[in-house]
Jmol script that loads the backbone (N, CA, C; Angstrom):
load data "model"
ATOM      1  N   UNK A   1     138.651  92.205 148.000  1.00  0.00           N
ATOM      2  CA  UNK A   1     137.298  92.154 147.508  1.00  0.00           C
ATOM      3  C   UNK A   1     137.135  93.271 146.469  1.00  0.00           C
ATOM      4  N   UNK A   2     136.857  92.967 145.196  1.00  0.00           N
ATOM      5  CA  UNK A   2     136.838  94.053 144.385  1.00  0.00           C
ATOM      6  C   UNK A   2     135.386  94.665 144.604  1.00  0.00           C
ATOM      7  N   UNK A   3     135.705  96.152 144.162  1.00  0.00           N
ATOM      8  CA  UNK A   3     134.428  96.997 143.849  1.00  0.00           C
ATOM      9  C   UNK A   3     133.912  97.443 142.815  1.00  0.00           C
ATOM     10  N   UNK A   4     132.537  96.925 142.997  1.00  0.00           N
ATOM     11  CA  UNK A   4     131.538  97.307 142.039  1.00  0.00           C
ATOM     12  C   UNK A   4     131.061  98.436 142.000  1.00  0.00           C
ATOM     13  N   UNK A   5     131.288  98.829 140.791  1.00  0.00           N
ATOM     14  CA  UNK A   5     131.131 100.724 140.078  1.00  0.00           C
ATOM     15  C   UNK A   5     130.316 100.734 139.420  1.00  0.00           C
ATOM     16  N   UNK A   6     129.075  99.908 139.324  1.00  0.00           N
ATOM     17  CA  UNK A   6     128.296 100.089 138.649  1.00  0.00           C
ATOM     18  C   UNK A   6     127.217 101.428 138.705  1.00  0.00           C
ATOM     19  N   UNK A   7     127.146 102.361 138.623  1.00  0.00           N
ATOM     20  CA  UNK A   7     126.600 103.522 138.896  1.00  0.00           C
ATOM     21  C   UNK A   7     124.729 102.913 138.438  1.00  0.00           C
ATOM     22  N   UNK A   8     123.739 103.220 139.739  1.00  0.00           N
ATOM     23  CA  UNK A   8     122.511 103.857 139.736  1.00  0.00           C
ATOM     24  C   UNK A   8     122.411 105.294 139.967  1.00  0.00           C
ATOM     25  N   UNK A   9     121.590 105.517 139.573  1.00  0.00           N
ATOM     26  CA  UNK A   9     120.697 106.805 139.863  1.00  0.00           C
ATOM     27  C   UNK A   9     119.435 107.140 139.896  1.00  0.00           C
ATOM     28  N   UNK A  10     119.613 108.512 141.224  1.00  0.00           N
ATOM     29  CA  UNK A  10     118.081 108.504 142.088  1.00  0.00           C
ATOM     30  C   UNK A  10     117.847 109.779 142.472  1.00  0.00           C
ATOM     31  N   UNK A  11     116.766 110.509 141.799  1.00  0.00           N
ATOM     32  CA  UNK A  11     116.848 111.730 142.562  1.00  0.00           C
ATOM     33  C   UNK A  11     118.241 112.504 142.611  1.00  0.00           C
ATOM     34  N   UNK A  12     119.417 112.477 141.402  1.00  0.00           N
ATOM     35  CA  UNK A  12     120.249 113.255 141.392  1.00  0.00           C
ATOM     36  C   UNK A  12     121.359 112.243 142.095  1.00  0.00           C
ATOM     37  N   UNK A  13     121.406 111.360 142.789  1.00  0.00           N
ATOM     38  CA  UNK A  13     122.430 111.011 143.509  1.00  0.00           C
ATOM     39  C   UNK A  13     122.920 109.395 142.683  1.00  0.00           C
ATOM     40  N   UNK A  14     124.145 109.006 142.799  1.00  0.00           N
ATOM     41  CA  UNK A  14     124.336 107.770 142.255  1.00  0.00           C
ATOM     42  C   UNK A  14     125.248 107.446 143.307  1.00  0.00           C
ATOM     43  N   UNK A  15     124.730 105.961 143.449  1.00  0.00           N
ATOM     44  CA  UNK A  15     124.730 104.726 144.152  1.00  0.00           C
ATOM     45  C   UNK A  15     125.580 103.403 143.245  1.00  0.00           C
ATOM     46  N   UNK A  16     126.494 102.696 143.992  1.00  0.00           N
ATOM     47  CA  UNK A  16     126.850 101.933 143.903  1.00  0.00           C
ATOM     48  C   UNK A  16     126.211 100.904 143.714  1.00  0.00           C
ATOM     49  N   UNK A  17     126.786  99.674 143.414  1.00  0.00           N
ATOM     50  CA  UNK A  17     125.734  98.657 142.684  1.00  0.00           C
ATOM     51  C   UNK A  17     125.320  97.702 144.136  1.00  0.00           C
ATOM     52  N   UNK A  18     126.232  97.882 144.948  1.00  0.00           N
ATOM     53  CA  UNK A  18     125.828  97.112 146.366  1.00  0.00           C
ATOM     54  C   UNK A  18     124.888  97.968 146.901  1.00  0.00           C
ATOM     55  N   UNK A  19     125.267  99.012 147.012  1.00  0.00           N
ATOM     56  CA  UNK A  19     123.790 100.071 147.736  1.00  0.00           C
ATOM     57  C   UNK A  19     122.518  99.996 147.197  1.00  0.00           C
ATOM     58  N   UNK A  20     122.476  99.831 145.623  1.00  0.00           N
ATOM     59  CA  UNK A  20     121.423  99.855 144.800  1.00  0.00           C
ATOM     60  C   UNK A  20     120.668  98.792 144.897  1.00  0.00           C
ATOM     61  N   UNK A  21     121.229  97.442 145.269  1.00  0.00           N
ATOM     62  CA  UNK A  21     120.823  96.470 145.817  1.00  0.00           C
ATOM     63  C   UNK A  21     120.263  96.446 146.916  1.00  0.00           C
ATOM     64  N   UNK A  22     120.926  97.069 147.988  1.00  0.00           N
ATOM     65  CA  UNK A  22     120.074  97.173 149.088  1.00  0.00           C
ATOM     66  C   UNK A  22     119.249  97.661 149.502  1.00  0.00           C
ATOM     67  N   UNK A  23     119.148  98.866 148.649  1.00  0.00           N
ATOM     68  CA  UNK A  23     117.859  99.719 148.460  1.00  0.00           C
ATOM     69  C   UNK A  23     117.136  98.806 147.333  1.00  0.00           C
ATOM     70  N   UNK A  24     117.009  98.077 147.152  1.00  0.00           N
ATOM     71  CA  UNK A  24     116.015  97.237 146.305  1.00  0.00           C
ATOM     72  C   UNK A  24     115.738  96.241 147.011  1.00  0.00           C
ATOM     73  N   UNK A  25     116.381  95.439 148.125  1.00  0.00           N
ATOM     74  CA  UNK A  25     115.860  94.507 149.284  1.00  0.00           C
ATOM     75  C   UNK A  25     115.361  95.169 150.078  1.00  0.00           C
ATOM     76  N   UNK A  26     115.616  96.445 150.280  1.00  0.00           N
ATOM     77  CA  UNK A  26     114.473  96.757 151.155  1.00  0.00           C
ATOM     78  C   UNK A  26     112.775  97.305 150.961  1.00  0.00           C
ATOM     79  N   UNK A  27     113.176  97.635 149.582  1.00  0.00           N
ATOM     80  CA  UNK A  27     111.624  98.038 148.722  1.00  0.00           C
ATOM     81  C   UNK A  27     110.740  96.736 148.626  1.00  0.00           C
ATOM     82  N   UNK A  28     111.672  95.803 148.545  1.00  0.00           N
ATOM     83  CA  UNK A  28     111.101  94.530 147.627  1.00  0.00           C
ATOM     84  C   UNK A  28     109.985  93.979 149.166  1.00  0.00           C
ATOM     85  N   UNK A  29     110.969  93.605 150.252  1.00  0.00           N
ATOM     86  CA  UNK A  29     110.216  93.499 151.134  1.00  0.00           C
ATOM     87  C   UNK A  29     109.109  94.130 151.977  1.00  0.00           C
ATOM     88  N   UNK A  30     109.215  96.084 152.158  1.00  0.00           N
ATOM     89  CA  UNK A  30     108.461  96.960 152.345  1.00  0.00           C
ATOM     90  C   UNK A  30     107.287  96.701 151.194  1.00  0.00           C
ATOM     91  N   UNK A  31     107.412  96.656 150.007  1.00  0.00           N
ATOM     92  CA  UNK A  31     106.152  96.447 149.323  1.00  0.00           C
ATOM     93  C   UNK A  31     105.444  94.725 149.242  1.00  0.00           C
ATOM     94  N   UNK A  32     106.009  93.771 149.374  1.00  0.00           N
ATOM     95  CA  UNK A  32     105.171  92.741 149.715  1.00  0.00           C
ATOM     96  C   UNK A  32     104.694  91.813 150.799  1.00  0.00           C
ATOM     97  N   UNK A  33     105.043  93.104 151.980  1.00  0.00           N
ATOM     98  CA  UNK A  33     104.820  93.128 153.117  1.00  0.00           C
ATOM     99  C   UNK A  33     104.356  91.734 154.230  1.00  0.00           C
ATOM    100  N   UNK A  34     105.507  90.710 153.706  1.00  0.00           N
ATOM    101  CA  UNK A  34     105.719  90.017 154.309  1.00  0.00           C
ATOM    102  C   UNK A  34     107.478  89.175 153.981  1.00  0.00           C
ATOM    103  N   UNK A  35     107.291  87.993 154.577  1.00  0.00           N
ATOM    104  CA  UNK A  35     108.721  87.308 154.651  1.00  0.00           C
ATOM    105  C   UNK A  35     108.640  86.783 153.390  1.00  0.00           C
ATOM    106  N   UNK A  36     110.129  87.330 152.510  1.00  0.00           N
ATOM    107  CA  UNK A  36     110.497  86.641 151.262  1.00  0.00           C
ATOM    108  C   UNK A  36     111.567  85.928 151.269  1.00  0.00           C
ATOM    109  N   UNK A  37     111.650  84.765 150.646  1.00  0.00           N
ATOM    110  CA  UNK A  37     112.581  83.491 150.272  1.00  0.00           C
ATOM    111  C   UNK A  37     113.651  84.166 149.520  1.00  0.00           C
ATOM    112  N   UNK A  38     115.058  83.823 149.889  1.00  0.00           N
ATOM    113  CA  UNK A  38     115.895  83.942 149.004  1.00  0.00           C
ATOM    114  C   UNK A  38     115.677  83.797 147.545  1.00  0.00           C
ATOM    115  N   UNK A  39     115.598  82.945 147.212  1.00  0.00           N
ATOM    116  CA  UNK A  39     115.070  82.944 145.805  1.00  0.00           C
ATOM    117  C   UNK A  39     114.288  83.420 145.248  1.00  0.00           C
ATOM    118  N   UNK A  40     113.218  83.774 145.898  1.00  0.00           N
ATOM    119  CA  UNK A  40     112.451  84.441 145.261  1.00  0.00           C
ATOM    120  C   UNK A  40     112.803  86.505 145.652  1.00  0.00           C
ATOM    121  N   UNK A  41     113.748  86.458 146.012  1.00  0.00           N
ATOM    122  CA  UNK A  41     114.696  87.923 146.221  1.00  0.00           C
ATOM    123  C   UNK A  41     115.103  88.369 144.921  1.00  0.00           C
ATOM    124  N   UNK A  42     115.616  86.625 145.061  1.00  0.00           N
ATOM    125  CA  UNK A  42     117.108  86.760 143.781  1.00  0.00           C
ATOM    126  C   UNK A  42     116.018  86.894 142.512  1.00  0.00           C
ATOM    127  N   UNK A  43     115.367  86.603 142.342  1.00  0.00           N
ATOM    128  CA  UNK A  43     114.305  86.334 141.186  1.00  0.00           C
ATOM    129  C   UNK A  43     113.746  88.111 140.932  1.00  0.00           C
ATOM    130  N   UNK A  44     113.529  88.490 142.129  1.00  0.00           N
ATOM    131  CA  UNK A  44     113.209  89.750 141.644  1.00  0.00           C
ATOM    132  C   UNK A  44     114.634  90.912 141.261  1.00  0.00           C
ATOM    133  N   UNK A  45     115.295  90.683 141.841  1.00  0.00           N
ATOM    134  CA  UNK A  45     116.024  91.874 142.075  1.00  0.00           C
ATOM    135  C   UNK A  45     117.459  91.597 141.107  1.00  0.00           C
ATOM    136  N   UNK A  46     116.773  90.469 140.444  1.00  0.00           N
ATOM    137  CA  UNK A  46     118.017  89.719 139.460  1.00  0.00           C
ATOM    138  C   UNK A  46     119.747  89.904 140.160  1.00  0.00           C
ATOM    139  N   UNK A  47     119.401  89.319 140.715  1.00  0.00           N
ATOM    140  CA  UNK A  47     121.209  89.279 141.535  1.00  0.00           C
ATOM    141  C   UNK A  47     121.878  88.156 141.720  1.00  0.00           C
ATOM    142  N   UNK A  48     122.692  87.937 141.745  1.00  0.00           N
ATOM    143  CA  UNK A  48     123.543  86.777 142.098  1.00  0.00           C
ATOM    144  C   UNK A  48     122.791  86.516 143.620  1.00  0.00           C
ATOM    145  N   UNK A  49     123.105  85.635 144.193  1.00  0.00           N
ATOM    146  CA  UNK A  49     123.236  84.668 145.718  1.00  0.00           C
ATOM    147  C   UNK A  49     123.987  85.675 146.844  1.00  0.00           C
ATOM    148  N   UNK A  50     125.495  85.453 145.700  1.00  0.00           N
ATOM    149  CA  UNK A  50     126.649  86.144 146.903  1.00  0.00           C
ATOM    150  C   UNK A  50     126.482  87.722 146.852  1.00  0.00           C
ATOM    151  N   UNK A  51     125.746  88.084 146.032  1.00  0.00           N
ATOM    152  CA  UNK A  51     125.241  89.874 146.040  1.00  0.00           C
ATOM    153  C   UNK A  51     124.321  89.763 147.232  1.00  0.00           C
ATOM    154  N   UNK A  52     123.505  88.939 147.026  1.00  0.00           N
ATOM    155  CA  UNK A  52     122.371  89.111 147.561  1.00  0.00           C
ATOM    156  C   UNK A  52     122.266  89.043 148.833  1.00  0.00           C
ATOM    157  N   UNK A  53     123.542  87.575 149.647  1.00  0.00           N
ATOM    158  CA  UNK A  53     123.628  87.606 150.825  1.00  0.00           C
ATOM    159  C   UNK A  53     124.807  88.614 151.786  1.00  0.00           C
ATOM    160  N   UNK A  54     125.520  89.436 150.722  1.00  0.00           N
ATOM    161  CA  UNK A  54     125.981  90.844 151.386  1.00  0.00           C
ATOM    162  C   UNK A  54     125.010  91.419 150.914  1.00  0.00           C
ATOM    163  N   UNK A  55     124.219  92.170 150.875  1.00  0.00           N
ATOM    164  CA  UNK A  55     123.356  93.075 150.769  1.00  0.00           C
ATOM    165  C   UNK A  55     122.442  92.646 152.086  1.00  0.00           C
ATOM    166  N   UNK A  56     121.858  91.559 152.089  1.00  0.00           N
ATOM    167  CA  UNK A  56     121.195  90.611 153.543  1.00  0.00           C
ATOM    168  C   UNK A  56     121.954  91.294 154.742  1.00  0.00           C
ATOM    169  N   UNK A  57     123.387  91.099 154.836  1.00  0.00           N
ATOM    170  CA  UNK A  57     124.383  90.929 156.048  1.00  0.00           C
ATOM    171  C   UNK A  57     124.104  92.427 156.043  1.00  0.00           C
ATOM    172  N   UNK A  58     125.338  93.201 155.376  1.00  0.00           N
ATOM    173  CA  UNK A  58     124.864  94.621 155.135  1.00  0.00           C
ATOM    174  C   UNK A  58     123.610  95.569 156.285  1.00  0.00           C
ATOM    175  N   UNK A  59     122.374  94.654 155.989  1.00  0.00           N
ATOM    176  CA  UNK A  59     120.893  95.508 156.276  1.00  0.00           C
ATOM    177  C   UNK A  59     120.924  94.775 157.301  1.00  0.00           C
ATOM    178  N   UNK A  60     121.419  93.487 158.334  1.00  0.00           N
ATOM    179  CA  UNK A  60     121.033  92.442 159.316  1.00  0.00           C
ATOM    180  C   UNK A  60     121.965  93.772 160.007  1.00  0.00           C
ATOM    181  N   UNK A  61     123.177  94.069 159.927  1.00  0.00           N
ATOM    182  CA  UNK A  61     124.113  94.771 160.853  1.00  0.00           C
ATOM    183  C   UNK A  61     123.411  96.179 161.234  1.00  0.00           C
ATOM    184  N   UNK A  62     122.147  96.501 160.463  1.00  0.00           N
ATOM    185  CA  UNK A  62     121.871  98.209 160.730  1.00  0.00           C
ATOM    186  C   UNK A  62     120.708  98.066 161.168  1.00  0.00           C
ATOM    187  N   UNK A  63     119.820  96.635 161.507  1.00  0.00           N
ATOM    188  CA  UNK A  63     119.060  96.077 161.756  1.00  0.00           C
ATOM    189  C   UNK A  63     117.797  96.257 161.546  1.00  0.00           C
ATOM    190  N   UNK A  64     117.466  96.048 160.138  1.00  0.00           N
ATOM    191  CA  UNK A  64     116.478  96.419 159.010  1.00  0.00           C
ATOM    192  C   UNK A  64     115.843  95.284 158.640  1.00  0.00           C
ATOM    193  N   UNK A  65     116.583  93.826 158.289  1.00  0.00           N
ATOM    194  CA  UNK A  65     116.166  92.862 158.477  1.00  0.00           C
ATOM    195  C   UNK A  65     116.694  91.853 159.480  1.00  0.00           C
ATOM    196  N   UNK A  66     115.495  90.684 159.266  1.00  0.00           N
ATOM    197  CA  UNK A  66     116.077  89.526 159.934  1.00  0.00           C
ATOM    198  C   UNK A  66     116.228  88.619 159.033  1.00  0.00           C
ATOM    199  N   UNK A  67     117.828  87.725 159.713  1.00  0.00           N
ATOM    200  CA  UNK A  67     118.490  86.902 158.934  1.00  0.00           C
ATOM    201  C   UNK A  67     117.484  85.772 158.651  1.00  0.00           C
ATOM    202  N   UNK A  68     117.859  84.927 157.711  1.00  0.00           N
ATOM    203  CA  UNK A  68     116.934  83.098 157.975  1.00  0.00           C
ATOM    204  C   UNK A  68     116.146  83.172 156.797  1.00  0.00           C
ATOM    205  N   UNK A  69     115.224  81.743 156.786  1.00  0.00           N
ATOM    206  CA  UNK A  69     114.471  81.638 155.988  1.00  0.00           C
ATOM    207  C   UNK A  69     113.273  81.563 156.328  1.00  0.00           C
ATOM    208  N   UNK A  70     112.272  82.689 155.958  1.00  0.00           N
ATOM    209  CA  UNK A  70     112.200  83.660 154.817  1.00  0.00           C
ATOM    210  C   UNK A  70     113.178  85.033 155.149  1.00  0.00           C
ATOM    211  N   UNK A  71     113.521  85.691 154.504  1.00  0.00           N
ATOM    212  CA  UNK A  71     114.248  87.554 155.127  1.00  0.00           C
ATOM    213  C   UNK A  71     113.252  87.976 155.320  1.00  0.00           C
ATOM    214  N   UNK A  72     113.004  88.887 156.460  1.00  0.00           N
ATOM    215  CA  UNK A  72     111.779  89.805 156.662  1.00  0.00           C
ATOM    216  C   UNK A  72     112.460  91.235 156.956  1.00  0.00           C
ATOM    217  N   UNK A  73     111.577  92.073 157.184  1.00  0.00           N
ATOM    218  CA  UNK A  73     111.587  93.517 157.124  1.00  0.00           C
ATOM    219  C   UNK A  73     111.430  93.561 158.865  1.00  0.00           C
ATOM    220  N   UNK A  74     112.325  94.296 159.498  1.00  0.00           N
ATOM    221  CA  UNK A  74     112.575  94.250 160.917  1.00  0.00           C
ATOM    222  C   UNK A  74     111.319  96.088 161.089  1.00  0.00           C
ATOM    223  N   UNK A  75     111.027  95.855 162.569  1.00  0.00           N
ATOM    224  CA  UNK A  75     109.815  97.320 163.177  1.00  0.00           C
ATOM    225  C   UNK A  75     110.826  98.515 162.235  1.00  0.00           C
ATOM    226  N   UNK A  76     111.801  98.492 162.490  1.00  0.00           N
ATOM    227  CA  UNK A  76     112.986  99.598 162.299  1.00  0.00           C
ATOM    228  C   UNK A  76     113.067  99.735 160.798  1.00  0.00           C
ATOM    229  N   UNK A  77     113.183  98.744 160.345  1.00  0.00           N
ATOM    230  CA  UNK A  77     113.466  98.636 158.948  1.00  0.00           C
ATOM    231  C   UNK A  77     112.488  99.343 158.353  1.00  0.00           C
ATOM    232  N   UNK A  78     110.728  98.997 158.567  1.00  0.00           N
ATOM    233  CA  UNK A  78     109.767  99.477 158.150  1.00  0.00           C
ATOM    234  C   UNK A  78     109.612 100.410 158.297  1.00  0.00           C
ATOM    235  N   UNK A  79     109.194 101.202 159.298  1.00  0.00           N
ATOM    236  CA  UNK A  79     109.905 102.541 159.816  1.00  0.00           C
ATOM    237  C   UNK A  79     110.741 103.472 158.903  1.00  0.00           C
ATOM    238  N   UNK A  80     111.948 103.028 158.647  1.00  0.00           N
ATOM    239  CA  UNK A  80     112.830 103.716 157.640  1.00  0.00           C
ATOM    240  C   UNK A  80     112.448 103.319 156.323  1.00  0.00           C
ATOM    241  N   UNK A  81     112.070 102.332 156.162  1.00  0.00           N
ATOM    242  CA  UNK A  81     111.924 102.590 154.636  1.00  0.00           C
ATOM    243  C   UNK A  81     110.496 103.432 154.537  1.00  0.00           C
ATOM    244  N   UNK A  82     109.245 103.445 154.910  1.00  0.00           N
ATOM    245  CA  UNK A  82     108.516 104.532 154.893  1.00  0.00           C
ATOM    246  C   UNK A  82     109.115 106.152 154.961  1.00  0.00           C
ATOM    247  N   UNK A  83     109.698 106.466 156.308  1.00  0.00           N
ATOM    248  CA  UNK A  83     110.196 107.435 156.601  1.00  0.00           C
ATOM    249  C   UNK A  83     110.669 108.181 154.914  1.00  0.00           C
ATOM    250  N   UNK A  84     112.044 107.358 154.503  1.00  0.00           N
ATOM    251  CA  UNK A  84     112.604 107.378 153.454  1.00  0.00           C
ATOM    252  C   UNK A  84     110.991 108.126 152.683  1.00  0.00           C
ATOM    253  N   UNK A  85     110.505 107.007 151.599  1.00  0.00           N
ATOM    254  CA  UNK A  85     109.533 107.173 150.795  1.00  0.00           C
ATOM    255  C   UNK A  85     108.749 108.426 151.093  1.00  0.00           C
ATOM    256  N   UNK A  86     108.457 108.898 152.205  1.00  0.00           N
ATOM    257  CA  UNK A  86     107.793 110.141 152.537  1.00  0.00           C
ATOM    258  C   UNK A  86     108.468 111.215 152.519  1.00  0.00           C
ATOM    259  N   UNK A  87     109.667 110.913 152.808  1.00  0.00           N
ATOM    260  CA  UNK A  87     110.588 112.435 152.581  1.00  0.00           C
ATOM    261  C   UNK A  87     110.718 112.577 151.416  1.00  0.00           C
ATOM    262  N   UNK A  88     110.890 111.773 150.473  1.00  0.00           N
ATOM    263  CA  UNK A  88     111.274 111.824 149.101  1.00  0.00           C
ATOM    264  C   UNK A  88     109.892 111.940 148.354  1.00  0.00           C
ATOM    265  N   UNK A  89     108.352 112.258 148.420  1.00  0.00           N
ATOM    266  CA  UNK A  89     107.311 112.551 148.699  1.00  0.00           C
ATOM    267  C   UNK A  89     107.696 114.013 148.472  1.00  0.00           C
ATOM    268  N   UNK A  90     107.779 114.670 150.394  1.00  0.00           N
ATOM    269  CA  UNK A  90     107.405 115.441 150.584  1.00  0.00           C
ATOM    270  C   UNK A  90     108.425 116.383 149.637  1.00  0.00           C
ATOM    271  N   UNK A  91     109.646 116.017 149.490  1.00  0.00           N
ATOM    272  CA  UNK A  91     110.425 116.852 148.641  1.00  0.00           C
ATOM    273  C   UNK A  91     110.530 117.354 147.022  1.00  0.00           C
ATOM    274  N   UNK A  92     109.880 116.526 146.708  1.00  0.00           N
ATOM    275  CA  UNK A  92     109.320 116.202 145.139  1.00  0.00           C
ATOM    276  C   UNK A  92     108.082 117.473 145.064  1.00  0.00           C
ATOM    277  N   UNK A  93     107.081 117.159 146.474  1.00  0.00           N
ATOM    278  CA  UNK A  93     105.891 118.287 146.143  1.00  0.00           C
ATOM    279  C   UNK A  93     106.333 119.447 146.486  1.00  0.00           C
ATOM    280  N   UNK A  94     107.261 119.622 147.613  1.00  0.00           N
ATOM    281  CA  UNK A  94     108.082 121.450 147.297  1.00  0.00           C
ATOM    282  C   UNK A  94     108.441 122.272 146.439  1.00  0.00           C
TER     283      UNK A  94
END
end "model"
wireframe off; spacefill off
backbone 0.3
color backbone group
């Protein structure tokens, strides 16, 4: 399976293009705070299918979302992605 080197960056740190993805399925869903359709994932986050459904699997194994149609944002998931957003908040106003 080859790897993608596509470098993001965040706050100093760079991310791989699969991570960057997954940190963008999980924003995408934390901010429209309900169950989104594959397609309409792929539509936002401009990704291929097969990106999109490792990035899915990926976040189903750390159990952030749930699999199916629509993907939703799991108690845990929400949780951390707030958590996240607030630390990165509180660290910005230090």
């Amino acid at each position: 399976m080859p790897v993608i080197a596509m470098p993001a960056h965040k706050c100093g740190k760079s991310f791989s293009h699969a991570e960057h993805l997954e940190i963008g399925l999980l924003n995408a869903l934390f901010d429209t705070r309900h169950p989104m359709s594959v397609s309409d994932l792929e539509a936002q986050l401009r990704c291929t299918r097969r990106d999109l459904f490792r990035a899915i699997t990926a976040q189903y194994r750390l159990g952030n979302v749930r699999k199916g149609q629509p993907v939703e944002l799991t108690n845990s998931g929400h949780i951390a992605v707030a958590a996240g957003r607030y630390a990165g908040a509180v660290a910005v106003a230090a």
